[in-house]
C-alpha positions in Angstrom: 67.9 138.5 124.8 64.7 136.7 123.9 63.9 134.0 126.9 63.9 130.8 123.9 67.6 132.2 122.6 68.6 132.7 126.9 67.4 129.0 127.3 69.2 127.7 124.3 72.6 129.2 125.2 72.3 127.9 129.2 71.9 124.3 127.6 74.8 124.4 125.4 76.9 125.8 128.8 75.4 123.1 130.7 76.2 120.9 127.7 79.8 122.2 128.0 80.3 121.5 131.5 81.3 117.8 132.4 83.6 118.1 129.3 85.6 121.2 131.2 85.5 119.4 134.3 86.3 116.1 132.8 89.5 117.8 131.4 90.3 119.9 134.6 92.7 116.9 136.0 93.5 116.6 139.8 97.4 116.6 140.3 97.9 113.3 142.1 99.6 113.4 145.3 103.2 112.6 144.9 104.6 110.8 148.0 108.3 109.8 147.9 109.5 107.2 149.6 113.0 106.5 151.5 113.8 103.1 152.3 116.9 102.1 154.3 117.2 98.3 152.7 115.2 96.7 149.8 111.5 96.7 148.5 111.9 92.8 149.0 112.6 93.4 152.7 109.2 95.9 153.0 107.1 93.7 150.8 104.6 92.9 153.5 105.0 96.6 155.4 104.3 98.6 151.5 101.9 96.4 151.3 100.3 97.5 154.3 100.6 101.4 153.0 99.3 100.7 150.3 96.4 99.4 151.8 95.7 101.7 154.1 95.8 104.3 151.1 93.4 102.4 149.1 91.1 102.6 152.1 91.2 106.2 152.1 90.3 106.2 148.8 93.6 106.8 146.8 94.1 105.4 143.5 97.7 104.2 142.8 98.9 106.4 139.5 96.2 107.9 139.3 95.4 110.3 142.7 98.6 108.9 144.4 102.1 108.5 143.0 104.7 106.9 145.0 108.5 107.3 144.4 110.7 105.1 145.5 115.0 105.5 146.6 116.5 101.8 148.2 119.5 102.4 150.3 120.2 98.6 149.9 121.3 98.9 153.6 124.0 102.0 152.6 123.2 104.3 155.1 125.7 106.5 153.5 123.5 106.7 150.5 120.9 108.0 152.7 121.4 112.0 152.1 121.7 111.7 148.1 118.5 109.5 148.0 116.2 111.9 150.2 117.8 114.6 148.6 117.0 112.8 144.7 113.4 112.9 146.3 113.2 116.6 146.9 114.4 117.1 143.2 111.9 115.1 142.4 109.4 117.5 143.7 107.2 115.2 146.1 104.6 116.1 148.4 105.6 114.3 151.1 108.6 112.1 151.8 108.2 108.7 154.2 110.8 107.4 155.7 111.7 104.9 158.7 114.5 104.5 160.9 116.4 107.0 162.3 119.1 107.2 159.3 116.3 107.7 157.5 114.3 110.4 159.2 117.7 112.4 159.9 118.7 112.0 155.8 115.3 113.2 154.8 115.5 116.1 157.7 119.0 117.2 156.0 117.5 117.2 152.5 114.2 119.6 153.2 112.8 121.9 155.6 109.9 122.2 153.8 108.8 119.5 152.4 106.5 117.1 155.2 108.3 113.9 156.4 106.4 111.2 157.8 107.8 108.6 160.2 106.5 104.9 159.3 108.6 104.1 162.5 111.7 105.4 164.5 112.9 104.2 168.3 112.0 107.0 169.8 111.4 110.4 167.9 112.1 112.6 171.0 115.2 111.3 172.4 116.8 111.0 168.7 116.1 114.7 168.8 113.6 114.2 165.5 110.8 116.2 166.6 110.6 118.3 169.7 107.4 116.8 171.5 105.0 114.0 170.9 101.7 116.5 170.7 103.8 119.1 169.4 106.5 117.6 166.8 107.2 121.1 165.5 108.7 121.2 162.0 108.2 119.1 158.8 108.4 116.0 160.9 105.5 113.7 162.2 104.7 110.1 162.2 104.9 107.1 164.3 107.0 106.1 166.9 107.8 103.6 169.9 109.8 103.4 172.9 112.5 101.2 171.5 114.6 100.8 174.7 111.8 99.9 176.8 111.1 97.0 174.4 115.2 96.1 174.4 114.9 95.9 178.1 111.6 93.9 178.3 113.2 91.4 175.5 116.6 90.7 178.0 113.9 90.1 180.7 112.1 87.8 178.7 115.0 85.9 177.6 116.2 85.3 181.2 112.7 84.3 182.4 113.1 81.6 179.9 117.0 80.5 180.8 117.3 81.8 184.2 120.9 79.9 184.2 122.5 82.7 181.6 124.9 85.1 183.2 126.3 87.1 180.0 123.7 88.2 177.2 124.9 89.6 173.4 123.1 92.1 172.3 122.9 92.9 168.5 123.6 96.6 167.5 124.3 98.3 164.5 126.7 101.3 165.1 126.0 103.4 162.2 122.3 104.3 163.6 122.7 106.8 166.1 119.5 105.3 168.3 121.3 101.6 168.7 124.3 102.8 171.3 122.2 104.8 173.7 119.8 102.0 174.4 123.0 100.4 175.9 122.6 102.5 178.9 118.8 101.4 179.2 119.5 97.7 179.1 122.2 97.5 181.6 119.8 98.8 184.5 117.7 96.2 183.7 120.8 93.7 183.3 122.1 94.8 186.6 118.9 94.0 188.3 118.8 90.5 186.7 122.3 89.7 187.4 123.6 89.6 183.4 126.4 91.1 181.8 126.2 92.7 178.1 128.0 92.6 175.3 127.7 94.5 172.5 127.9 92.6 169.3 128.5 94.9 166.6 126.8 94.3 163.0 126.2 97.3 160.6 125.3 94.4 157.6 124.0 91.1 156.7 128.2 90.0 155.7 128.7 90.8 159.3 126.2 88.7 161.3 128.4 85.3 161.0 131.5 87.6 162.8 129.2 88.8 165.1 127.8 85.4 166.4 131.3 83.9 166.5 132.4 86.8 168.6 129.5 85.6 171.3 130.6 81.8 171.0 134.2 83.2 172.0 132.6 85.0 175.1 130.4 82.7 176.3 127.2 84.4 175.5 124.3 82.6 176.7 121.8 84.3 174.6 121.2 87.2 172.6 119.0 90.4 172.2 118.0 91.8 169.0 117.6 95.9 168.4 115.0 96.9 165.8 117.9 98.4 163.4 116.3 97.9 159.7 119.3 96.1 158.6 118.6 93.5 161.2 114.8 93.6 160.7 115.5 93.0 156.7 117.3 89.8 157.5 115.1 88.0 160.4 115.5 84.4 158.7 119.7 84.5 158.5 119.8 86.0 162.2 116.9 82.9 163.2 119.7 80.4 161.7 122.7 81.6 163.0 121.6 81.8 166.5 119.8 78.1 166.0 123.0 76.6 164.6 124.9 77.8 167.8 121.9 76.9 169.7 121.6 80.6 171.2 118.6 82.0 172.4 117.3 85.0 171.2 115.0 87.6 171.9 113.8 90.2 169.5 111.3 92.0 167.0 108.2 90.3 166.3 109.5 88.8 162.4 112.6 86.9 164.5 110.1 84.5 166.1 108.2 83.7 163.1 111.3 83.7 161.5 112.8 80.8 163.7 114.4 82.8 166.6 113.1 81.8 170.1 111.0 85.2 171.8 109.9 88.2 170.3 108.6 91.5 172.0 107.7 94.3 170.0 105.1 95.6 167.7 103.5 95.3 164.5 105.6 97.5 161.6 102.7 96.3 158.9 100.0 97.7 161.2 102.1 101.0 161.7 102.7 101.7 157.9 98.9 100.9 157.9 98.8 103.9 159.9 100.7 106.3 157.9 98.3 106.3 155.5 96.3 108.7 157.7 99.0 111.1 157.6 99.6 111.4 154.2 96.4 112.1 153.4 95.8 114.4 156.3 99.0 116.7 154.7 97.2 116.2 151.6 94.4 118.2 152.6 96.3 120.7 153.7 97.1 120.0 157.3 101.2 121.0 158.5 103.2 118.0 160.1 104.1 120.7 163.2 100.0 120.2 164.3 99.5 116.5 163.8 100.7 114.8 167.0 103.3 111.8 167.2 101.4 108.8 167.5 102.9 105.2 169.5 101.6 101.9 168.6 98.6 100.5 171.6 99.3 97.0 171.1 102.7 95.2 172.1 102.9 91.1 171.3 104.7 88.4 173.1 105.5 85.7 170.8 107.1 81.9 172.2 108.5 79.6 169.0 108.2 76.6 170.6 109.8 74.1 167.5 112.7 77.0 167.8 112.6 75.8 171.7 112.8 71.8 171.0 115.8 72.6 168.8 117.7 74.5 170.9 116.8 72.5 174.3 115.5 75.1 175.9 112.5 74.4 177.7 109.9 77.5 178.2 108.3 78.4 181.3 104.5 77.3 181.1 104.4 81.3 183.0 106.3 82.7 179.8 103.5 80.5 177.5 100.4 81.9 179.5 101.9 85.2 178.6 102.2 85.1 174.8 99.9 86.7 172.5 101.4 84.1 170.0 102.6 80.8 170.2 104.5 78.6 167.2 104.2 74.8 167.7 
């Protein structure tokens, strides 16, 4: 070949090029999603996903698609959802709660889960170890009857006077009944009795609360259940109209109950963002470690306090990563 007609030919290849790469496509990564209530209730926490992908440099539709299932609250639909997202042939299913995590375990052993949040991924038996999940499983996770504990501590350091606490469980997740055991050490050493209150959705919360105006409860703990955490604003005015005082997840207290203790679900499903694209690139769930949230906020509604008549230790106050006057 003559050196003009060998120049010629590499220019029209090179010519060629960008239009074979512009039409060799990168399949986006599919990501479905399991959600035990409603994309109302996890506006602000997809939000924060979605963030955290766009910081990673994910596209929405284009290099990331995102399939959602809504239990509404039904845990029972939980299995036929995860297993409508393994049908659907996704990447990598998220999920929260344990419900959630054990539906999406049922439906795949293949397929990575991530955990946006779960009480306690060991003792629910969800993954083996926190440096070593083992599995499809890996994600975030928290100590979720430590915080229960610390919440009935905090409500009695702010009305010492209570003798018989409620505490707000929902019996269809298999993590709300063992953290029973937890909180009645720390009970007995304060000198309170418990009683489970027993909610497992938002038409049963009024039952509940007039259960604990029968027995005397003096105030109430809330469990991080999603059904509960979906519904912070009717929980905030049912325990206001009985002027109870409560003690739960961060979105209680801004939502009009009196303390929170607890952590920050928007900044955790920030966080999964990291894993997804870390599977995405080829890495197994079994090596990425379990990861728990650093930061844990106290948070004192004071107008929540005025209407109730409860008046908050200025200890309690000095405390409180947040305070709502």
């Amino acid at each position: 070949m003559k050196r003009r007609e060998f120049i010629t030919l590499l220019g029209g290849a090179a010519a060629a090029w960008p239009l074979a790469a512009g039409a060799q496509q990168v399949r986006p990564v599919r990501v479905g999603y399991l959600g035990l209530t409603s994309i109302g209730a996890h506006a602000e926490r997809l939000g924060a996903l979605q963030a955290g992908l766009r910081d990673l440099g994910y596209v929405e539709g284009k290099s990331i698609v995102l399939e959602y299932r809504w239990a509404e609250g039904r845990y029972d639909l939980l299995n036929e959802l995860a297993a409508e997202l393994v049908r659907a042939n996704v990447d990598v299913i998220v999920t929260h709660g344990t419900p959630g995590v054990l539906a999406a375990k049922h439906a795949t052993s293949t397929i990575p889960i991530v955990i946006a949040a779960v009480g306690d991924a060991v003792a629910s038996g969800l993954v083996t170890s926190i440096s070593r999940p083992g599995g499809n499983v890996t994600g975030m996770t928290y100590f979720h009857p430590e915080l229960a504990a610390k919440r009935l501590e905090l409500v009695k350091e702010a009305v010492p006077t209570i003798t018989k606490v409620g505490v707000l469980i929902n019996p269809l997740n298999p993590m709300n009944e063992p953290i029973l055991p937890e909180m009645k050490q720390a009970a007995d050493a304060l000198k309170v009795e418990l009683l489970p209150l027993r909610a497992t959705e938002p038409g049963n919360f009024e039952g509940a609360f007039t259960t604990a105006a029968a027995h005397a409860v003096g105030a109430l703990v809330l469990l991080d259940d999603p059904v509960f955490t979906s519904h912070p604003q009717t929980l905030a005015q049912l325990a206001i109209r009985q002027r109870l005082p409560s003690s739960g997840f961060i979105e209680s207290a801004r939502a009009g109950g009196l303390l929170a203790y607890g952590v920050s679900f928007p900044e955790m499903w920030r966080h999964v963002a990291t894993y997804i694209d870390k599977i995405a690139k080829g890495a197994k769930p079994a090596d990425l470690p379990i990861e728990l949230p650093t930061r844990f906020r106290t948070i004192v509604n004071l107008r929540t306090a005025k209407a109730i008549e409860v008046e908050v230790p200025t200890s309690l106050l000095l405390r409180a990563d947040e305070v709502i006057e």
